[in-house]
C-alpha positions as CSV (number, residue, x, y, z in Angstrom):
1,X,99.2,83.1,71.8
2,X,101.0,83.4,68.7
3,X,99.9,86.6,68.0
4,X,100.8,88.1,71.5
5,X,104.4,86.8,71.1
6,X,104.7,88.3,67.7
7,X,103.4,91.4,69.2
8,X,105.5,91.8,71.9
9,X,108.6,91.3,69.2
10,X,107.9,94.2,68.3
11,X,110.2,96.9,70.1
12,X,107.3,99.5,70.9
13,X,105.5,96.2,72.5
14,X,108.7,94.8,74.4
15,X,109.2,98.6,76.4
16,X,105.5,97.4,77.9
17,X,106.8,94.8,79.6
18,X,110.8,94.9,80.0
19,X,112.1,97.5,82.0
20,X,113.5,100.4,80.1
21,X,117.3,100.7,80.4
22,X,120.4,102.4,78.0
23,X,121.1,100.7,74.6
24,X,124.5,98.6,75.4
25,X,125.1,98.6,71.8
26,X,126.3,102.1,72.1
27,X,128.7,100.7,75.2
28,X,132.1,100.3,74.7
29,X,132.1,98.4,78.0
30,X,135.4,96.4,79.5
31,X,135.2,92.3,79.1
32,X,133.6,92.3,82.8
33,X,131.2,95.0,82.1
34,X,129.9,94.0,79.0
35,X,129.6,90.4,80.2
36,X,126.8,91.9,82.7
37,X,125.2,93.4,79.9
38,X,125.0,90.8,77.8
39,X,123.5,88.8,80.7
40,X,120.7,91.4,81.6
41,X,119.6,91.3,77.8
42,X,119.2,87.7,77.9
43,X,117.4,88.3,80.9
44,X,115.1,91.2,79.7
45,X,114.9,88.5,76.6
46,X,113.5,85.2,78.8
47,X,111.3,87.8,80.8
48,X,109.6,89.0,77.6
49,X,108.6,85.5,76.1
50,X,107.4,84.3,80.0
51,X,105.4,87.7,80.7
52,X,104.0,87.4,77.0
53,X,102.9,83.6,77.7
54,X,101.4,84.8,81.7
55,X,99.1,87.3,79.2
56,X,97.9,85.1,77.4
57,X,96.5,82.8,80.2
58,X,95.0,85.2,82.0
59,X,92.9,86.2,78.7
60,X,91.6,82.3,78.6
61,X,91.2,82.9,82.6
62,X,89.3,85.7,82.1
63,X,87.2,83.7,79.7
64,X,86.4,81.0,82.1
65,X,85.8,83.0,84.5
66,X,82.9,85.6,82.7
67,X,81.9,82.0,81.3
68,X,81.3,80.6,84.9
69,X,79.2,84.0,86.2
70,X,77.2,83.8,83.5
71,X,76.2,80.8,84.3
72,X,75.7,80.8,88.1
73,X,73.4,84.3,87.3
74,X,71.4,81.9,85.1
75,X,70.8,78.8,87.0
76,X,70.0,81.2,90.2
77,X,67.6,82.9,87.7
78,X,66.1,79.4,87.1
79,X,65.7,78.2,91.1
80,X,64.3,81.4,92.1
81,X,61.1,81.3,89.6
82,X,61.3,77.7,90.1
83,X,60.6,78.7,94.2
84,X,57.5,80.8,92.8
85,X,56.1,78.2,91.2
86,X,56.4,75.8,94.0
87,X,53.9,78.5,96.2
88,X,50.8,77.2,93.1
89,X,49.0,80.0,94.2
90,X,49.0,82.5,91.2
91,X,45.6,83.4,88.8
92,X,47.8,83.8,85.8
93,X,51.1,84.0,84.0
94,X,52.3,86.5,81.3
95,X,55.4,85.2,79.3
96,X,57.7,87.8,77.1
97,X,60.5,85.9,74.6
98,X,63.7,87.1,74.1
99,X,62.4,88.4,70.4
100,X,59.3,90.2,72.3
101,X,56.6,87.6,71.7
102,X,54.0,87.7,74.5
103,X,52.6,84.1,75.7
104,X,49.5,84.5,78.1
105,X,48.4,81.6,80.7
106,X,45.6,81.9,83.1
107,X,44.6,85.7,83.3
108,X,48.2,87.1,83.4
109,X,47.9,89.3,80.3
110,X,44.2,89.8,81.5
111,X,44.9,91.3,85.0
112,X,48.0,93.5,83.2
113,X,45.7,94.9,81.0
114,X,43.6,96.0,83.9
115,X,46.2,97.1,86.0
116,X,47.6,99.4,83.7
117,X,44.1,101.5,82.9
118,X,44.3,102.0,87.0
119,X,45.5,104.3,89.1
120,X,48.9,103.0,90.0
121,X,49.6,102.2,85.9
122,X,52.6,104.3,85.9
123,X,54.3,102.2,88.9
124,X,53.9,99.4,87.4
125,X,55.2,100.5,84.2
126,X,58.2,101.4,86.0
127,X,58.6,97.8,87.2
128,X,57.7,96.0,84.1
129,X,60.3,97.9,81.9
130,X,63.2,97.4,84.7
131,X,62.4,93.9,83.9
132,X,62.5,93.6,80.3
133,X,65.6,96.2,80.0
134,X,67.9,95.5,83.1
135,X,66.6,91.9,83.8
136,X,65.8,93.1,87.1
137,X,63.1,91.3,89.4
138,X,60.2,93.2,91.1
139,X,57.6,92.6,93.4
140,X,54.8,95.0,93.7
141,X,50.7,95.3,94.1
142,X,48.8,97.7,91.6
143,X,44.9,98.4,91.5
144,X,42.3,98.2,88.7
145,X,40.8,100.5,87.3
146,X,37.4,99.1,89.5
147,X,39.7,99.5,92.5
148,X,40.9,95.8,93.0
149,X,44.6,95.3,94.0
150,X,46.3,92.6,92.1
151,X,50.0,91.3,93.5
152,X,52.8,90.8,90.6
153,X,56.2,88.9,90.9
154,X,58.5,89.4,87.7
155,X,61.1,87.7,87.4
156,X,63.1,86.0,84.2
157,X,63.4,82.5,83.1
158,X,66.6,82.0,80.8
159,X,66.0,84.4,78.1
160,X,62.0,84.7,79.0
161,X,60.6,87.3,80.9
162,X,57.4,86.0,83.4
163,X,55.1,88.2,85.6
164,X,53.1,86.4,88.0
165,X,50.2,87.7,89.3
166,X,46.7,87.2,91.5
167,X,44.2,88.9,93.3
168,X,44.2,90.1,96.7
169,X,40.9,90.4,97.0
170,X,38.3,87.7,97.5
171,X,37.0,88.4,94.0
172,X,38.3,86.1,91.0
173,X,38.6,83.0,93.4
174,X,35.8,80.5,91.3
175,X,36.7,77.1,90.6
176,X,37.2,78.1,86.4
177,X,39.8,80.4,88.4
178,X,41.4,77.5,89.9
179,X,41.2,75.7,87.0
180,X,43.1,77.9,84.8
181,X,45.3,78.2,87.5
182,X,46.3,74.9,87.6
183,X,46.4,75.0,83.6
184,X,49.0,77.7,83.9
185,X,51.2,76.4,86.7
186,X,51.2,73.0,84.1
187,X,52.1,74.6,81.0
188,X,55.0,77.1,82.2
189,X,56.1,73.9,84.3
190,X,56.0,72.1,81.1
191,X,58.5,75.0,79.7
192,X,61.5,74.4,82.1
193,X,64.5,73.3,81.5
194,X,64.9,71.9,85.4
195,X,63.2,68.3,85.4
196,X,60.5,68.4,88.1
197,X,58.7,65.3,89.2
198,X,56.1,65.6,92.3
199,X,54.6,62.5,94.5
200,X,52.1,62.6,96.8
201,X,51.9,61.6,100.2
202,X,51.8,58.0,99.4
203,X,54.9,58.5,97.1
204,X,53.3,58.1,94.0
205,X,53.8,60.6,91.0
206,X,51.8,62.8,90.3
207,X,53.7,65.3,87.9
208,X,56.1,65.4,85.4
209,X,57.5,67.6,82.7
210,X,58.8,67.1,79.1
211,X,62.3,68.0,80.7
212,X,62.0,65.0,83.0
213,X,60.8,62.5,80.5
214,X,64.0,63.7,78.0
215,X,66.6,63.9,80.2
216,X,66.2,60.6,82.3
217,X,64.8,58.8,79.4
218,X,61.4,57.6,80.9
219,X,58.4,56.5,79.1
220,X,56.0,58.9,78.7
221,X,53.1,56.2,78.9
222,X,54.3,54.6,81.5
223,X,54.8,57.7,83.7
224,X,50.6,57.7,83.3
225,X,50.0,54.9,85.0
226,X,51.8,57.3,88.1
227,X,54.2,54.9,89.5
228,X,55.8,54.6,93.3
229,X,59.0,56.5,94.0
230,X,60.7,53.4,94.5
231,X,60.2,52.2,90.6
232,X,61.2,55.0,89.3
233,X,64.4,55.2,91.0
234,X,65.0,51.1,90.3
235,X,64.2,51.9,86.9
236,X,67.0,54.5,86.8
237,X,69.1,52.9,88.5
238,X,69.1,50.0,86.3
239,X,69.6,52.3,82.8
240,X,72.5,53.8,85.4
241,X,71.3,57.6,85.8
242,X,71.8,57.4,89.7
243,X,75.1,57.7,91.7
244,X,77.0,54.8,92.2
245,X,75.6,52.9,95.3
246,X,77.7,50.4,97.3
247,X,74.5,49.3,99.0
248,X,71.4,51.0,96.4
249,X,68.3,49.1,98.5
250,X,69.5,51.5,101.6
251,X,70.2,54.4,99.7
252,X,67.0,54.2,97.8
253,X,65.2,53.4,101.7
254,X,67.1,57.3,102.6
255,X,65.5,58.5,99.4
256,X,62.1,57.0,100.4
257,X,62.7,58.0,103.8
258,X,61.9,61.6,103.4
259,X,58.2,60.9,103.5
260,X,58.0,60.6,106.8
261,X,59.7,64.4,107.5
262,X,58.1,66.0,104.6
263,X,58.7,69.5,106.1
264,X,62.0,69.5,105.5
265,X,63.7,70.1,102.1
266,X,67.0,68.6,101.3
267,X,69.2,69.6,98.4
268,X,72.2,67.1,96.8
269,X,74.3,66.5,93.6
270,X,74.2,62.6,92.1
271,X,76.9,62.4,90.1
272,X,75.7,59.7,87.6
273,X,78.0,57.2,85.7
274,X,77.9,58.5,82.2
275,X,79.2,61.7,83.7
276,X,76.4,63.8,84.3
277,X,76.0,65.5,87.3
278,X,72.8,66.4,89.0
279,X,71.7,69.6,91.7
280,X,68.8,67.4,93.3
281,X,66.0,69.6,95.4
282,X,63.5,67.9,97.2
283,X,61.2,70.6,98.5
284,X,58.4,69.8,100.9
285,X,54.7,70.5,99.2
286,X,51.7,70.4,100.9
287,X,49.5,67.6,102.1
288,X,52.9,65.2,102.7
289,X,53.7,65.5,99.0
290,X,57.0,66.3,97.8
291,X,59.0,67.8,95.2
292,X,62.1,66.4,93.1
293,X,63.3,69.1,90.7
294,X,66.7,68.3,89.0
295,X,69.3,70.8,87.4
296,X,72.1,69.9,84.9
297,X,74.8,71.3,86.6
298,X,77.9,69.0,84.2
299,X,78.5,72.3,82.6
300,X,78.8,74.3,85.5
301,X,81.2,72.0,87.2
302,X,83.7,71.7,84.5
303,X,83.7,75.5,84.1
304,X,84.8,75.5,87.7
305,X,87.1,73.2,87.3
306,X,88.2,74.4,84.3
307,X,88.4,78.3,86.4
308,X,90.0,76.8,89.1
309,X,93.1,75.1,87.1
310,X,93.4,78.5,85.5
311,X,94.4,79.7,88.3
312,X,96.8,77.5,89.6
313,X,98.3,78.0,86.0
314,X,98.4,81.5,86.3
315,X,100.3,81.7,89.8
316,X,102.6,78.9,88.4
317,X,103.3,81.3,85.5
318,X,104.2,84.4,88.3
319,X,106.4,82.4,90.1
320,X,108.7,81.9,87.2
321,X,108.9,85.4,86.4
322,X,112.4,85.8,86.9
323,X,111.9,89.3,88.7
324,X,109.4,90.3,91.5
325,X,106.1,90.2,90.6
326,X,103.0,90.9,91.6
327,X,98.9,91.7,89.9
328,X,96.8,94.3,91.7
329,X,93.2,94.3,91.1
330,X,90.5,96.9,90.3
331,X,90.1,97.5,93.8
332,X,94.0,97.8,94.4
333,X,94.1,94.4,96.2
334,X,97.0,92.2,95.9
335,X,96.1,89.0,94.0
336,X,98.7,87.3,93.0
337,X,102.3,87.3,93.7
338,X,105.8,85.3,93.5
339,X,108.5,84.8,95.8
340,X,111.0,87.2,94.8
341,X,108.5,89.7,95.0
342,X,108.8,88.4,99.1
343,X,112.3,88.4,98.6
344,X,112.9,91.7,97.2
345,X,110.7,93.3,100.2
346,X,111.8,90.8,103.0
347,X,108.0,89.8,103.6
348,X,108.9,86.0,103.7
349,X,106.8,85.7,107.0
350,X,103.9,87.5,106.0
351,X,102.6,85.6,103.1
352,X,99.8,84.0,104.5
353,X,98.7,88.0,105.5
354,X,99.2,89.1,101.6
355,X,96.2,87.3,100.7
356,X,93.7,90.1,99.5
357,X,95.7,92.7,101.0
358,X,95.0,96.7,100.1
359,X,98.3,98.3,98.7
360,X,97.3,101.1,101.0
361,X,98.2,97.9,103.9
362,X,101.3,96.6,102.0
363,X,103.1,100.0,101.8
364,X,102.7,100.3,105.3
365,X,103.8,96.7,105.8
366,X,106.9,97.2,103.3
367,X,108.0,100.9,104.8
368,X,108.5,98.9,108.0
369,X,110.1,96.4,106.5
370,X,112.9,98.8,105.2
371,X,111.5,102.3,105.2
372,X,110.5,105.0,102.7
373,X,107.4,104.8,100.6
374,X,109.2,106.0,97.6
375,X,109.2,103.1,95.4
376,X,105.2,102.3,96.3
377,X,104.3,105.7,95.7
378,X,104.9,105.3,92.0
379,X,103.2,101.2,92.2
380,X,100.2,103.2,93.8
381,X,99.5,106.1,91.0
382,X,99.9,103.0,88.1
383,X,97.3,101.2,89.8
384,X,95.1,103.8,90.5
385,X,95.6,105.7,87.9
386,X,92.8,106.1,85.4
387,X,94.7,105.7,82.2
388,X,93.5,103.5,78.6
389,X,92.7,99.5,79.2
390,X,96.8,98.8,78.2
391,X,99.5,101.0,79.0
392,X,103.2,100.7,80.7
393,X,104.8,103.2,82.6
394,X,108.1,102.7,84.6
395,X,109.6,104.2,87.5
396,X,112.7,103.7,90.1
397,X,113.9,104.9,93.3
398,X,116.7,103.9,95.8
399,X,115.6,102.2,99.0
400,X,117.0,103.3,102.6
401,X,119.0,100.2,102.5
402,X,120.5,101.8,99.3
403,X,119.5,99.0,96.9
404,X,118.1,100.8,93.7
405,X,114.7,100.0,92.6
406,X,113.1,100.0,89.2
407,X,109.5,99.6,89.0
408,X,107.2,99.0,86.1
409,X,103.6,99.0,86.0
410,X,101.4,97.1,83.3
411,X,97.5,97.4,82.5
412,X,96.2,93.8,82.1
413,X,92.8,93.2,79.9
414,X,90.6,93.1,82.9
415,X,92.0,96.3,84.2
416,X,94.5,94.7,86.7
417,X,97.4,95.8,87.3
418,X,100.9,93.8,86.9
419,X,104.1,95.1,88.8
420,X,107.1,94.0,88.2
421,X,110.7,95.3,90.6
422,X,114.0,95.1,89.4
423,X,116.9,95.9,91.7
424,X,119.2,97.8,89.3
425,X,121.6,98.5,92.1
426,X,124.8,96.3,90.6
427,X,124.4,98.3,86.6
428,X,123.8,101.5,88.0
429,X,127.3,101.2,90.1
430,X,128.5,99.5,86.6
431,X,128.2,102.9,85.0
432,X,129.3,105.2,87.6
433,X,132.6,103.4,87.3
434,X,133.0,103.9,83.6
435,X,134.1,107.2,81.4
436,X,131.7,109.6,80.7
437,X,132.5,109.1,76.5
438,X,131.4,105.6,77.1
439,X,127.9,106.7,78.2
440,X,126.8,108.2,75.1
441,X,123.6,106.8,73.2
């Protein structure tokens, strides 16, 4: 923040956000006069330091906010592979790490291998290298080279890349098959960083990975001896990693509960006392069995929270602006702006309709407000326009009502655009009443 105010001391850095008018120095004004000037200077002044602080929270907001996609793109990564390995139905799993190194379980490198000495090799190619260079997911069936089709799923698991992949044909279905299979699905479950625990139909455990054990603190050996459902959540509950309960016995009987409708998956968030938070999924397996897989969202909710007081901060900052003000997006829709920008165009009503608005909509909106597009015209070609990632330009023009208007136009980082009005109708008239010597720079 320091460094921005500095910058924008500088007088090349305060034309980018002050609007451009005469040097008064140069003035030799009357008393009244030059007590108007010295008052727009202080102005110009207290605008500068509060447009140089609004710049400087939307760079932390703009932080937050690539902070907060990166992670929703991750954990939706996570659930959707998750999802796969819920169908247990794959021969094989082939694993790439971030630094390249393959990691083969069942006959996922096996069935590659084949598949890409057959006929529809360079297909799969295609697919495989999408997913390793644009992290982008594929589903596809390719044959090998003795004609049998083989079904792949890629998708990526945090920095991993994973290709699923089975037979379609009857062939490759022994019980060493299955047996690897079940080896793979155990290992790559093994790998997650969601905790997965899975029960039977008579609610006692029958899987759980290292992620589990770890986060909730259970005992390894004593998740062995596959305990009920019931004492695992009393032993949780007791070393306080469940949500606060005013009556636990019938929220644990709830819990319990979903036995007896095992087709029907149910998703929460437990909020646990140390400050954790939880995404819960019980998913419906089959047999009666079910699913608990657990995702550590703490992160992701105090980026949110974190995103959404940045915002609020940010309009707070717009509406002291002691001008009109508004931000224009990418797309040229209106994101944020402050009351005297309503003021200055008489759209007090219309607020709630501003929301999102197109500035295609809000000229319309504003020319019949007071007529004459003049004025947006120039607010339109700085927003559109296709100039470098920081630049200021600045415009005016008189409104029908006769009130002259000077515009400026400001590139933010994220390639929004600020506008700030200034109704320079009261120093322009100043000046037309004074001698022409008097005007000289």
């Amino acid at each position: 923040m320091l460094n921005i105010l500095l910058t924008l001391t500088q007088p090349n850095a305060l034309a980018a956000v002050v609007h451009p008018l005469p040097p008064f120095h140069s003035l030799h004004l009357p008393a009244a006069p030059f007590a108007i000037a010295a008052t727009m200077i202080a102005s110009l002044a207290t605008m500068t330091l509060t447009a140089a602080w609004a710049i400087g929270e939307r760079l932390r907001y703009l932080t937050q906010r690539r902070i907060a996609q990166v992670s929703r793109k991750k954990q939706a990564s996570s659930i959707d592979l998750r999802d796969d390995l819920l169908l247990l139905g794959w021969d094989g799993v082939y694993i790439v790490s971030e630094n390249g190194d393959p990691f083969d379980l069942g006959r996922g490198g096996e069935l590659l291998r084949d598949c890409f000495s057959g006929p529809d090799a360079a297909a799969l190619s295609k697919h495989t290298d999408a997913l390793a260079a644009g992290r982008m997911a594929f589903e596809c069936v390719a044959r090998t080279r003795q004609g049998l089709g083989v079904e792949f799923r890629g998708r990526t698991l945090e920095k991993r890349c994973v290709i699923f992949a089975r037979y379609r044909d009857a062939w490759g279905t022994t019980e060493a098959d299955h047996a690897a299979r079940g080896d793979a699905y155990a290992g790559l479950v093994d790998q997650l960083s969601t905790a997965v625990a899975a029960f039977d139909c008579h609610r006692r455990l029958v899987a759980a990975n290292r992620a589990l054990i770890e986060r909730f603190g259970l005992s390894e050996q004593w998740l062995e001896k596959r305990p009920l459902l019931d004492d695992i959540l009393d032993d949780l509950h007791a070393a306080g990693r469940l949500p606060e309960q005013r009556d636990y016995l019938a929220w644990r009987g709830q819990v319990v509960a979903m036995f007896d409708r095992p087709n029907t998956g149910v998703r929460q968030v437990w909020h646990q006392p140390n400050g954790r938070s939880e995404r819960v999924s019980i998913r419906p397996l089959p047999n009666g069995a079910l699913a608990f897989l657990f995702d550590d969202i703490t992160a992701e909710l105090e980026q949110r929270r974190a995103y959404n007081v940045l915002v609020k901060v940010e309009q707070a900052i717009i509406e002291k602006l002691p001008e009109p003000a508004a931000v224009f997006g990418l797309d040229g829709r209106l994101k944020l702006f402050n009351r005297e920008f309503l003021r200055l165009w008489r759209l007090e009503g219309d607020a709630s309709v501003l929301e999102d608005a197109h500035i295609s909509d809000l000229t319309k909106l504003c020319a019949a407000r007071i007529g004459g597009e003049e004025c947006w015209e120039f607010v339109r070609s700085g927003v559109n326009g296709d100039g470098p990632a920081k630049e200021t330009e600045w415009g005016g023009a008189r409104r029908v009502d006769g009130r002259m208007i000077s515009v400026a136009t400001t590139r933010l980082p994220d390639a929004a655009t600020l506008v700030t009005f200034a109704d320079v109708t009261e120093y322009i008239n100043v000046r037309a009443l004074l001698p022409a010597e008097t005007h000289a720079a």
